[in-house]
Structures are given as C-alpha cells and as structure tokens.
Backbone as JSON Lines, residues from 0, in Angstrom:
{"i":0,"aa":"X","n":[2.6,-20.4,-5.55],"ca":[3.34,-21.19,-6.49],"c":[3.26,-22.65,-6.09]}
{"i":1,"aa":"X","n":[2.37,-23.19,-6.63],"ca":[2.38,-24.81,-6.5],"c":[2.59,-26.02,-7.42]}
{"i":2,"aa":"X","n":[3.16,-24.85,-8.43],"ca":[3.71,-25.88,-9.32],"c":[5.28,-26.06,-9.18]}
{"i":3,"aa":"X","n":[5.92,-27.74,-8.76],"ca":[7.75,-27.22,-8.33],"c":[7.98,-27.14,-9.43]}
{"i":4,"aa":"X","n":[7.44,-27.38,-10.95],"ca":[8.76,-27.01,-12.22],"c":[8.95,-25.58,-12.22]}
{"i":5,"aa":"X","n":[7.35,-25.04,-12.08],"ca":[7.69,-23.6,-12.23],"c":[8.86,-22.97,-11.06]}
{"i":6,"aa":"X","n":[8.57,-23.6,-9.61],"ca":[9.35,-22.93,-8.43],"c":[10.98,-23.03,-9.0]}
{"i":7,"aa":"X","n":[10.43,-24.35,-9.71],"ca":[12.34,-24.44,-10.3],"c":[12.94,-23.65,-11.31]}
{"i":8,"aa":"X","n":[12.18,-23.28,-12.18],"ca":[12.23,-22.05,-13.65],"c":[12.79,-20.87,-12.83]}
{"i":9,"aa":"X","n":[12.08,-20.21,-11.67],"ca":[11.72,-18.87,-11.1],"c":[13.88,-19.66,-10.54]}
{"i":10,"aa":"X","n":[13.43,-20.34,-9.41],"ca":[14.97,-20.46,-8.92],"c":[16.56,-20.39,-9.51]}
{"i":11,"aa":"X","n":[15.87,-20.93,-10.72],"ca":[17.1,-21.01,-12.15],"c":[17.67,-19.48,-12.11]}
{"i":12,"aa":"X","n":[16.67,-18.59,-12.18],"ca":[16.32,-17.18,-12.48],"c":[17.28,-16.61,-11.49]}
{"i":13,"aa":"X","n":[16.77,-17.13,-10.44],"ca":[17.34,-16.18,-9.14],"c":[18.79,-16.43,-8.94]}
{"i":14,"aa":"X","n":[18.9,-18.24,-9.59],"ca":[20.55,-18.21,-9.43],"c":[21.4,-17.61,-10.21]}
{"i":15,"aa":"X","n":[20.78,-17.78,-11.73],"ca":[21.24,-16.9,-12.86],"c":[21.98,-15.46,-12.35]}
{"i":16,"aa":"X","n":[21.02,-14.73,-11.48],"ca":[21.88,-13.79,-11.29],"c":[23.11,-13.78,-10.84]}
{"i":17,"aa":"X","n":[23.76,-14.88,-10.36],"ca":[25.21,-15.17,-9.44],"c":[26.24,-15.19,-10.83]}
{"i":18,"aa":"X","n":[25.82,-15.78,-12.13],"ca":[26.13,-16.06,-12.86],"c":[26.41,-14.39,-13.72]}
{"i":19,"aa":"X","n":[27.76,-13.45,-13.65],"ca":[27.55,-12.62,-14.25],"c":[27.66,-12.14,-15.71]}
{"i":20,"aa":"X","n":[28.51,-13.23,-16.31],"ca":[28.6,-13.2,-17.28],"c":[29.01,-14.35,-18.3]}
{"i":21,"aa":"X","n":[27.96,-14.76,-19.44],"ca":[28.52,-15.68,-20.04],"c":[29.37,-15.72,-21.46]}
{"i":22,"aa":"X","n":[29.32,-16.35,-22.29],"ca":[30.65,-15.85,-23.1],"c":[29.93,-15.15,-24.31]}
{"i":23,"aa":"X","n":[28.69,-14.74,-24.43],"ca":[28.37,-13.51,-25.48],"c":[28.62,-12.55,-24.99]}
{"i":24,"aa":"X","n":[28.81,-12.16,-23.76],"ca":[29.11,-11.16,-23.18],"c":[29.81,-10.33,-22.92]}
{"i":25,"aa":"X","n":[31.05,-11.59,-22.72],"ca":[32.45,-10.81,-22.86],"c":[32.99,-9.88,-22.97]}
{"i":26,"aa":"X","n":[32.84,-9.82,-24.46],"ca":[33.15,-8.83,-25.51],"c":[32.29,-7.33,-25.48]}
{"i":27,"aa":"X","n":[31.52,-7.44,-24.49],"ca":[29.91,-6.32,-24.13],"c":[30.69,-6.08,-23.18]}
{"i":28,"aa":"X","n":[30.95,-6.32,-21.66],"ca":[30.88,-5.51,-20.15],"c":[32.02,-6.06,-20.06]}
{"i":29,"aa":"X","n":[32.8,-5.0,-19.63],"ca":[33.96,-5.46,-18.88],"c":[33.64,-5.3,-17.17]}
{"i":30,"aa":"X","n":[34.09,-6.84,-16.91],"ca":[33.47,-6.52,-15.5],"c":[34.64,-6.25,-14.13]}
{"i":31,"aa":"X","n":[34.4,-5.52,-13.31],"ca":[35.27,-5.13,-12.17],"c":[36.03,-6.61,-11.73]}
{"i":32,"aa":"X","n":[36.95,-6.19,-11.38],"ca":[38.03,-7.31,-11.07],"c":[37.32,-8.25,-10.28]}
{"i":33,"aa":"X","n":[37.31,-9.44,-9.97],"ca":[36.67,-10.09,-9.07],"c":[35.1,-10.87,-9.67]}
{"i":34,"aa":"X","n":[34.44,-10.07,-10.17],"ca":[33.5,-10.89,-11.03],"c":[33.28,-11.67,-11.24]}
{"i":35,"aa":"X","n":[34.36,-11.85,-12.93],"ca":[34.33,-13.37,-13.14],"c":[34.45,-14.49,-12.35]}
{"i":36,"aa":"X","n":[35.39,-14.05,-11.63],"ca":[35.36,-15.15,-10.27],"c":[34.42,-15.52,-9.53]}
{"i":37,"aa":"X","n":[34.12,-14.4,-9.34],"ca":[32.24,-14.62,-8.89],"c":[30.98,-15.5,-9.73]}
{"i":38,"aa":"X","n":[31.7,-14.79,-10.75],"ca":[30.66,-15.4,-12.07],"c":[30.84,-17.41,-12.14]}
{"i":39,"aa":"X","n":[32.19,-17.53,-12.14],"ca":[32.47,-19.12,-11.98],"c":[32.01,-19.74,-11.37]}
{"i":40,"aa":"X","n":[32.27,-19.14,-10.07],"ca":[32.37,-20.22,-8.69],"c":[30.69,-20.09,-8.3]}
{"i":41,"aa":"X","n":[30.0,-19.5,-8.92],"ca":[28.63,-19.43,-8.41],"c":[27.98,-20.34,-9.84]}
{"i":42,"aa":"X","n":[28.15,-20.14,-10.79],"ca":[27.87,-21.46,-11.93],"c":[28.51,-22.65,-11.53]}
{"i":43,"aa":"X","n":[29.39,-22.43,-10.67],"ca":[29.87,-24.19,-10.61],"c":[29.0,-24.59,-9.24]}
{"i":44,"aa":"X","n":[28.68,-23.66,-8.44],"ca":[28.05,-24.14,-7.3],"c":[26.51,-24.25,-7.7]}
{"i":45,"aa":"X","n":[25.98,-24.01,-8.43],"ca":[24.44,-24.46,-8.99],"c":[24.41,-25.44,-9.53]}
{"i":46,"aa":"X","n":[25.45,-25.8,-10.75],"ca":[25.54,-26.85,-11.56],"c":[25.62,-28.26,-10.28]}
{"i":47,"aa":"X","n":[26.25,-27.99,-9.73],"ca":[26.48,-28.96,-8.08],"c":[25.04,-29.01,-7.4]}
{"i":48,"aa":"X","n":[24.41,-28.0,-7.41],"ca":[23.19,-27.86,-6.47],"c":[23.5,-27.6,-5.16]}
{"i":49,"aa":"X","n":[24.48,-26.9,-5.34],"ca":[24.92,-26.39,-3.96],"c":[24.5,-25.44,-3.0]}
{"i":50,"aa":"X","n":[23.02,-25.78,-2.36],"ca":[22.67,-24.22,-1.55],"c":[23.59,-23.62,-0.49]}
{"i":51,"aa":"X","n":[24.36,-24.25,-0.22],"ca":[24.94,-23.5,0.99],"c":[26.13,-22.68,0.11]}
{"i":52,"aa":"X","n":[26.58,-23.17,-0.53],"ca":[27.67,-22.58,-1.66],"c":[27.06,-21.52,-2.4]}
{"i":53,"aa":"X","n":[25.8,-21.41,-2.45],"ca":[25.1,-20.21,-3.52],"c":[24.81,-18.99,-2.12]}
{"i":54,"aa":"X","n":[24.81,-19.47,-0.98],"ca":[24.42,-18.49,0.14],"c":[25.57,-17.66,0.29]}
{"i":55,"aa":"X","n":[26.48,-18.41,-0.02],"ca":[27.64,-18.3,0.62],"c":[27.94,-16.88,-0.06]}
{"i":56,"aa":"X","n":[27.8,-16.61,-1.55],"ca":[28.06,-15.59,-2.19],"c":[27.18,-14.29,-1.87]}
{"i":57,"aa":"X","n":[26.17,-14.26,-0.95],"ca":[25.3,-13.48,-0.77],"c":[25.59,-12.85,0.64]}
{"i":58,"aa":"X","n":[25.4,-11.27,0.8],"ca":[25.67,-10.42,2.18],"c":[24.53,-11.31,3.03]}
{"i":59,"aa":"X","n":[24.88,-10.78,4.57],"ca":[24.26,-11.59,5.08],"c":[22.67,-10.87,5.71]}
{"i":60,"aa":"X","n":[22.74,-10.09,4.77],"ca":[21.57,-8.81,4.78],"c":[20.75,-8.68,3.83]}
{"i":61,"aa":"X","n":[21.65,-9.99,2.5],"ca":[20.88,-9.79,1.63],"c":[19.25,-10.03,1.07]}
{"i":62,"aa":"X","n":[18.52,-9.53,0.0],"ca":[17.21,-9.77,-0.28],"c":[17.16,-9.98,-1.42]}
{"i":63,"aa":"X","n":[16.36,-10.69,-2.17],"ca":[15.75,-10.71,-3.44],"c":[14.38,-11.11,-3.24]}
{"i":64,"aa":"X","n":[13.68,-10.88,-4.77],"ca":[12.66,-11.24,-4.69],"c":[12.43,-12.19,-5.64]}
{"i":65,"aa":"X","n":[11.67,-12.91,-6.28],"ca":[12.16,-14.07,-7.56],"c":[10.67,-14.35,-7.65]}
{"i":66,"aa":"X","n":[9.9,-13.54,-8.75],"ca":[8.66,-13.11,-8.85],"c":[7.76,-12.98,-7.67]}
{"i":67,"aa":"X","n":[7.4,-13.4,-7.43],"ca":[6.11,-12.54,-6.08],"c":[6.55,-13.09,-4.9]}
{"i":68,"aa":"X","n":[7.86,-13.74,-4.98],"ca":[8.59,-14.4,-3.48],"c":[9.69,-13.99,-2.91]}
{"i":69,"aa":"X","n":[9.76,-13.06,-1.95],"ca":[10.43,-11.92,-1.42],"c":[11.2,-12.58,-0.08]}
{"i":70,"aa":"X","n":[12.57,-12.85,-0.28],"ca":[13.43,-13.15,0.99],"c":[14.19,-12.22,1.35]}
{"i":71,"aa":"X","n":[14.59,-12.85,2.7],"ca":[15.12,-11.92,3.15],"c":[16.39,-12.26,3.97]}
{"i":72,"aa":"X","n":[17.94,-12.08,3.95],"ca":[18.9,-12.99,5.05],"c":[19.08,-14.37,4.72]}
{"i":73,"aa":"X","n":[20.43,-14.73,4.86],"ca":[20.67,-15.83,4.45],"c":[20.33,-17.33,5.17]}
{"i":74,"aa":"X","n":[19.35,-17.39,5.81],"ca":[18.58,-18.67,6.43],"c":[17.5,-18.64,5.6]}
{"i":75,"aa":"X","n":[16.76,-17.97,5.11],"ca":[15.67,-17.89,3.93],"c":[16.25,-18.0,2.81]}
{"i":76,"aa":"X","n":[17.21,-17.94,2.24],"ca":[17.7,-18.13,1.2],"c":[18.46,-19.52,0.79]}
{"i":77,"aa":"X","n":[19.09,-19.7,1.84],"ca":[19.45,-20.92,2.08],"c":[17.93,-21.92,1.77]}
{"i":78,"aa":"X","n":[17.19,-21.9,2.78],"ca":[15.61,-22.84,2.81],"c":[15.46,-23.12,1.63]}
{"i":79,"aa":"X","n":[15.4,-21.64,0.88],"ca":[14.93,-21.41,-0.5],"c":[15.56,-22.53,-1.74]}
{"i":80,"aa":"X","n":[16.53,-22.22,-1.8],"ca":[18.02,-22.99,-2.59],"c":[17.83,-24.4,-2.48]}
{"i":81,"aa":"X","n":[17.92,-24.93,-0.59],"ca":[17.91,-26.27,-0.41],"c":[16.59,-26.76,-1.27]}
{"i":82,"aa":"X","n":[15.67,-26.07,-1.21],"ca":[13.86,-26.75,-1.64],"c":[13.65,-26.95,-3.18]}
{"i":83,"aa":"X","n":[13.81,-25.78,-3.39],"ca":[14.43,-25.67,-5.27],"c":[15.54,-26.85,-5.58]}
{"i":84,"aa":"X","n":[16.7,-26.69,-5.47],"ca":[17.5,-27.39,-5.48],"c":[17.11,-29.55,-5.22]}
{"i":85,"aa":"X","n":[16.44,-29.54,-4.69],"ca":[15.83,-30.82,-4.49],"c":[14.93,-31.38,-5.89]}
{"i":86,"aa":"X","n":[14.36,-30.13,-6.38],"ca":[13.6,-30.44,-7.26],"c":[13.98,-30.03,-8.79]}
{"i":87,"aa":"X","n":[15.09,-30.07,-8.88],"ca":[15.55,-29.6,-10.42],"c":[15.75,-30.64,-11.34]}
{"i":88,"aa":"X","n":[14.91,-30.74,-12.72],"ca":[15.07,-31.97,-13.43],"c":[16.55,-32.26,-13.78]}
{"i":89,"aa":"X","n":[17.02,-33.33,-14.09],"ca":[18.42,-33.13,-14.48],"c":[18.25,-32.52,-15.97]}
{"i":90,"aa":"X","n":[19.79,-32.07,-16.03],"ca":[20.18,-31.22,-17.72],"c":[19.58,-29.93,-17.83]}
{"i":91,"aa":"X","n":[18.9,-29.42,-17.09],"ca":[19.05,-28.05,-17.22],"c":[19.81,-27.04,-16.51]}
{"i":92,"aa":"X","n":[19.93,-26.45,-17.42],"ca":[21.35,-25.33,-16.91],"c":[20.29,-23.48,-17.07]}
{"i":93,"aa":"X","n":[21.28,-22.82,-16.84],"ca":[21.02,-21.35,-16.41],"c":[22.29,-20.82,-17.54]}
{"i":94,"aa":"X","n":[21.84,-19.61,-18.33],"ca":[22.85,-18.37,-18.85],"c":[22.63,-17.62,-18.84]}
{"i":95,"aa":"X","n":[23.19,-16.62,-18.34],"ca":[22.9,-15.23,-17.68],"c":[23.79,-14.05,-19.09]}
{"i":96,"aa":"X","n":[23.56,-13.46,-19.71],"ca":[24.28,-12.45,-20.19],"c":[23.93,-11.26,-19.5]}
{"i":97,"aa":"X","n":[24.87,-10.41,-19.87],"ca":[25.07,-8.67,-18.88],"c":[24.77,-8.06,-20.19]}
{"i":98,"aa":"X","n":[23.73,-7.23,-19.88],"ca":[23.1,-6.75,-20.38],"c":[23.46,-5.06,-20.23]}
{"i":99,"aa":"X","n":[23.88,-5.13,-19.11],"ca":[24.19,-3.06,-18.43],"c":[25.07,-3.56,-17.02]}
{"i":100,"aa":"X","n":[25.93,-2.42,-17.1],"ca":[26.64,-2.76,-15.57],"c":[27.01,-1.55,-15.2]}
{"i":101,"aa":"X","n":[26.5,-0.86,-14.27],"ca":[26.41,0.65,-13.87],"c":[27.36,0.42,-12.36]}
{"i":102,"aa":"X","n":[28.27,1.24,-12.44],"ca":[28.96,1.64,-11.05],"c":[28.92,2.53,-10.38]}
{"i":103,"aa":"X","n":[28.04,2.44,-8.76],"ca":[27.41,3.06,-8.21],"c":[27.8,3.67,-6.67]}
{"i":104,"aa":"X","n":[28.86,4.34,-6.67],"ca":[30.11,4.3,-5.78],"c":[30.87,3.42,-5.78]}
{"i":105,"aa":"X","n":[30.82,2.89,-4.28],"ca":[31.29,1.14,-4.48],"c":[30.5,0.4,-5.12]}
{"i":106,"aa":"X","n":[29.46,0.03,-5.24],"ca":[28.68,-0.81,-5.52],"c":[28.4,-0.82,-6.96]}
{"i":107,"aa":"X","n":[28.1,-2.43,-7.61],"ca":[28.08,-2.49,-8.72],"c":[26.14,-3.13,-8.96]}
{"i":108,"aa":"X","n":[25.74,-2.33,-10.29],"ca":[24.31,-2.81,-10.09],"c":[24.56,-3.43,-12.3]}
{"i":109,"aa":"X","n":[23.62,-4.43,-11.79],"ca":[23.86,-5.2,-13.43],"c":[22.11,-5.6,-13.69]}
{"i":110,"aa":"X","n":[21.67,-5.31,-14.67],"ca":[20.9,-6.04,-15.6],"c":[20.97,-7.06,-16.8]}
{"i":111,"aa":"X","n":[20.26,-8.43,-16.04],"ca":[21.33,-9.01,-17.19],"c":[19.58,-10.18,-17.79]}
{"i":112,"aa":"X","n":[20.16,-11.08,-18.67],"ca":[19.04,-11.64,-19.9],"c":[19.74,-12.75,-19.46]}
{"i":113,"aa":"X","n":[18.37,-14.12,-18.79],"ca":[18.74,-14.99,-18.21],"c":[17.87,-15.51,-18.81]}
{"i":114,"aa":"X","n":[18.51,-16.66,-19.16],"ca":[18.04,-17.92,-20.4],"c":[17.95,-19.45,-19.46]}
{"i":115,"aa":"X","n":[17.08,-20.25,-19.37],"ca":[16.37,-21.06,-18.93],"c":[16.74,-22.56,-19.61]}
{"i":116,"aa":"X","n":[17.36,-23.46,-19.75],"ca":[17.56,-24.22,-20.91],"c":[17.46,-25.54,-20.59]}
{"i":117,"aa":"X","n":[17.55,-26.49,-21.4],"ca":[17.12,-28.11,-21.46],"c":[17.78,-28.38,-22.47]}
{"i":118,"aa":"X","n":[18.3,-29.7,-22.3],"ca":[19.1,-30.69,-23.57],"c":[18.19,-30.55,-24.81]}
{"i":119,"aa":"X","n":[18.66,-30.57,-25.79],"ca":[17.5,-30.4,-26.94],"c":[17.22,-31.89,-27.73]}
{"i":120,"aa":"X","n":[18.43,-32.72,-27.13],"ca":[18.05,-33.92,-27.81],"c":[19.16,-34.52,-28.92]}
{"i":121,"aa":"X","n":[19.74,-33.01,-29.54],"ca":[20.72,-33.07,-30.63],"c":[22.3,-32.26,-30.4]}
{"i":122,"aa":"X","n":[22.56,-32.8,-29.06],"ca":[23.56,-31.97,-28.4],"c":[23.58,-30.53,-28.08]}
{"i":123,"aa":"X","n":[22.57,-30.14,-28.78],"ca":[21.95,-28.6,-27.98],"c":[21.7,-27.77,-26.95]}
{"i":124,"aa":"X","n":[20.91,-27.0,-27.19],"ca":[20.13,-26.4,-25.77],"c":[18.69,-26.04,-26.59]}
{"i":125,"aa":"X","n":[17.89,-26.14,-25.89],"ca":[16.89,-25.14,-26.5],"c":[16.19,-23.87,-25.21]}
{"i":126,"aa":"X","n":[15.73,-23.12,-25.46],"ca":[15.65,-21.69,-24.11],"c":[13.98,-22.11,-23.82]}
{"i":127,"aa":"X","n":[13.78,-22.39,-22.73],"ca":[12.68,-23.02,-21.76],"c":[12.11,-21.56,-21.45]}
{"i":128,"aa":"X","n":[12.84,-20.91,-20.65],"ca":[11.98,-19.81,-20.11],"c":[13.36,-18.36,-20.35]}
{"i":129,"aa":"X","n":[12.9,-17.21,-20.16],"ca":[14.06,-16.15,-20.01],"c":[13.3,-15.14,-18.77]}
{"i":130,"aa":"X","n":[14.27,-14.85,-18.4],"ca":[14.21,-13.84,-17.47],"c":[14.84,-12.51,-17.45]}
{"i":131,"aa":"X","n":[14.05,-11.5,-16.75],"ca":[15.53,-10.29,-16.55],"c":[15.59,-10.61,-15.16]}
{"i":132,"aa":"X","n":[16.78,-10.06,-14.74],"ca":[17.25,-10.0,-13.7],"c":[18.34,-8.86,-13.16]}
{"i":133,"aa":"X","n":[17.99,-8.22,-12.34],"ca":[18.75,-7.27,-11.72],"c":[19.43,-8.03,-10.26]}
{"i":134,"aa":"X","n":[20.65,-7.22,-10.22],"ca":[21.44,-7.47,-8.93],"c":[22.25,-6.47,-8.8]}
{"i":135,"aa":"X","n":[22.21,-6.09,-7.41],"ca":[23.17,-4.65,-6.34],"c":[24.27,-5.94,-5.82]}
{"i":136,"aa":"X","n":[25.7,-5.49,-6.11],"ca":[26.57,-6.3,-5.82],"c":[27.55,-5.09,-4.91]}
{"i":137,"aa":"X","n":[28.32,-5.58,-3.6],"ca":[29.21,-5.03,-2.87],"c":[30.54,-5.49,-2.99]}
{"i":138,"aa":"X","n":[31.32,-4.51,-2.61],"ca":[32.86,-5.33,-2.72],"c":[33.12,-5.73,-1.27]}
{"i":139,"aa":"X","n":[33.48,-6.83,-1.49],"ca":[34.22,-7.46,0.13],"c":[35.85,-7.53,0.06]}
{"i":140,"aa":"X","n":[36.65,-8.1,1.34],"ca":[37.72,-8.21,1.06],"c":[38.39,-9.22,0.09]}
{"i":141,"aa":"X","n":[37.21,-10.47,0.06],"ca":[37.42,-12.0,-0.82],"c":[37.1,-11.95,-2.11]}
{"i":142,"aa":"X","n":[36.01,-10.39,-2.6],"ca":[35.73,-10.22,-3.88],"c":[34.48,-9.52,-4.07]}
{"i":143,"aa":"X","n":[33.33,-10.27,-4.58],"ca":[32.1,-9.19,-4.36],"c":[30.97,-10.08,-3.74]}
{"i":144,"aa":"X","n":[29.85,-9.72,-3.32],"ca":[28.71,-10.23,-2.54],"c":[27.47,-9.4,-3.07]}
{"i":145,"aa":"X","n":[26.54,-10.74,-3.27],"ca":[25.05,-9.97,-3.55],"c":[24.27,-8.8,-2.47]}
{"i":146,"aa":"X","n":[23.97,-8.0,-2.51],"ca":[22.7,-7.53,-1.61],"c":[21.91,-7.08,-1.84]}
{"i":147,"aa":"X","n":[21.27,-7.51,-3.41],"ca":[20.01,-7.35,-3.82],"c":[19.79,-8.11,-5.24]}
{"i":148,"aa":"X","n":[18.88,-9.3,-5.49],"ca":[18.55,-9.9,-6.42],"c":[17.38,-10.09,-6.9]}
{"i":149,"aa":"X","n":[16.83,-9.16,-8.02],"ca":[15.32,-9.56,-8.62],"c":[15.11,-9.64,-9.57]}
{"i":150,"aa":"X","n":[14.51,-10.91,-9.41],"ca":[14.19,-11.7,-11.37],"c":[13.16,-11.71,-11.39]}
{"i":151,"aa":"X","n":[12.86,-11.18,-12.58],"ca":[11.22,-11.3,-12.88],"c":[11.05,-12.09,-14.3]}
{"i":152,"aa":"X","n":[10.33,-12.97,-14.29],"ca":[9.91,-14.04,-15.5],"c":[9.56,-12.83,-16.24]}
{"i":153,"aa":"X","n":[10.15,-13.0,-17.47],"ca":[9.29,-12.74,-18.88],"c":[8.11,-13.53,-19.54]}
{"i":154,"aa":"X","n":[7.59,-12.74,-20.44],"ca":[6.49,-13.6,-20.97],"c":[7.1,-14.58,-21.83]}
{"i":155,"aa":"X","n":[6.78,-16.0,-21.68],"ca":[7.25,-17.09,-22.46],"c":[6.76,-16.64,-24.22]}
{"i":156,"aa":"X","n":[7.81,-17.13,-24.77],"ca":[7.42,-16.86,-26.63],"c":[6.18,-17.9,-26.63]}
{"i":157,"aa":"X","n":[5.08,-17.3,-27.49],"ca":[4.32,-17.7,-27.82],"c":[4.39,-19.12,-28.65]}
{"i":158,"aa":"X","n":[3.63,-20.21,-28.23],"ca":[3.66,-21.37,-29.45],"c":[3.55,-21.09,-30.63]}
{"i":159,"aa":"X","n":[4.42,-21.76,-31.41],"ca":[4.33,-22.05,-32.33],"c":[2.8,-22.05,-33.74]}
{"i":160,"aa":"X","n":[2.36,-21.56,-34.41],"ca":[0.93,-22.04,-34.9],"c":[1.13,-22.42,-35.93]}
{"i":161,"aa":"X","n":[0.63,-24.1,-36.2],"ca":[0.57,-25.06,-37.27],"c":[-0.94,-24.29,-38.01]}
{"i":162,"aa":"X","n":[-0.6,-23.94,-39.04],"ca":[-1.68,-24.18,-40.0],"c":[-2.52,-25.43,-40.43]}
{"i":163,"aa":"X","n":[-3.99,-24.87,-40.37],"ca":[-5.2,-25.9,-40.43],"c":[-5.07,-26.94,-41.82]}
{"i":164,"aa":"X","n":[-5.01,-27.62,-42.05],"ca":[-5.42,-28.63,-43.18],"c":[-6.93,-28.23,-43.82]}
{"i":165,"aa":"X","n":[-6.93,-28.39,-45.06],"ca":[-8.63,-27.96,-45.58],"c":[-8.75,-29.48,-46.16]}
{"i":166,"aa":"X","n":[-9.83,-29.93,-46.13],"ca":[-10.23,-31.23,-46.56],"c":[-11.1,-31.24,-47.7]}
C-alpha cells in the first residue's frame, strides 16, 4: 500500500468499526448496554485523531486486519493509528451502521456497512468508499473492548457513464 489516501480510506474502515452504531440504525440493533458508549467515545476520539484514545478501546491482545494488513497488540495498532492519523485530509468522517449483532456467550460479534465520506460542497456528504466490517467485542468491567477487527474494502460503485455526442 503506497498510496497514503488509500492507507487513509482502509484506516477510516478499521476505525469505523469502533463506531457501533449510527442513527439509521437505531431503530435496527438494539445494542448491549455499554455500546453506545463505546460507539461515542470512539467517534469522538477519531474525529480528534486520537491514536492513543482509539487503542485505548481495544484488548490488549487485540488483532485486526484492514485489507491485506494484519496487526497484532496494541503497540502495532497504536503505530498504525498514529501514521494514518497524520495523513487524513480534513472533512472526512466515517459511518458505520449495524448491520447484524450476534451474542456469542459473553462476547458480542457485529457486522456492520461502513461509509467513507467527504464534504460534498453543499452542506452534504457524499460516500467516497464503503466497507464491511466485522468486530468480536468483550465485556470489561468499564464496558466493552475490541478483540477482533476486519474490514475489507468493497468494490467502489462504478463511474458514472456520460453518453457520447454524435456530430
């Protein structure tokens, strides 16, 4: 990966997952106590660019992979966050909707539709890239913690096709 917009698209992705639910969602998953809280404080710590604040929500065992880039423990993740995080254009944001939320003893596992976005110009958004994303979440005593996050890019929607002019 040597392109940083893309490293930054893929990172959006990976943070997205911290993000569990946004407000189409709502009304879809009801999520285990603690969540949303989770869901906040990890959108407010991206919007900040906060890597140590995005680690912070993650076991200290945890892994993801964020297309063909596989970490592992929170000093790689951290690296990860700080490097990304350096390189994010301003105005773009991350929305994550929950898509499935399966409870798996303790553990909670979610698939969710992560949307990629940019100012549109007209107080908007328009969707840059989408992702799925899976995450294995644990309960702690403070609330819940990641210990498994993988986003995989979808195929971008195809351009647009202007029809030819005949002369």
């Amino acid at each position: 990966m040597t392109n940083p917009f893309r490293r930054c698209l893929i990172t959006f992705a990976f943070l997205s997952a911290a993000v569990l639910a946004g407000p189409a969602a709502a009304a879809d998953v009801v999520l285990p106590a603690g969540m949303a809280e989770l869901a906040r404080a990890a959108d407010d710590a991206w919007n900040r660019r906060d890597a140590a604040a995005m680690v912070a929500f993650y076991a200290g065992d945890a892994t993801s992979t964020i297309g063909k880039t596989e970490l592992r423990g929170k000093a790689e993740l951290l690296d990860y966050f700080t490097g990304s995080f350096r390189n994010l254009p301003p105005g773009l944001t991350h929305r994550t909707v929950v898509r499935r939320l399966e409870r798996i003893g303790e553990l909670v596992a979610t698939d969710n539709a992560v949307y990629i976005e940019a100012p549109d110009g007209a107080q908007g958004k328009r969707v840059l890239r989408e992702f799925f994303t899976f995450s294995l979440l644990r309960p702690t005593a403070g609330g819940w913690e990641f210990v498994a996050v993988r986003a995989t890019p979808l195929t971008p929607p195809a351009p647009a096709v202007t029809p030819a002019t005949s002369r």
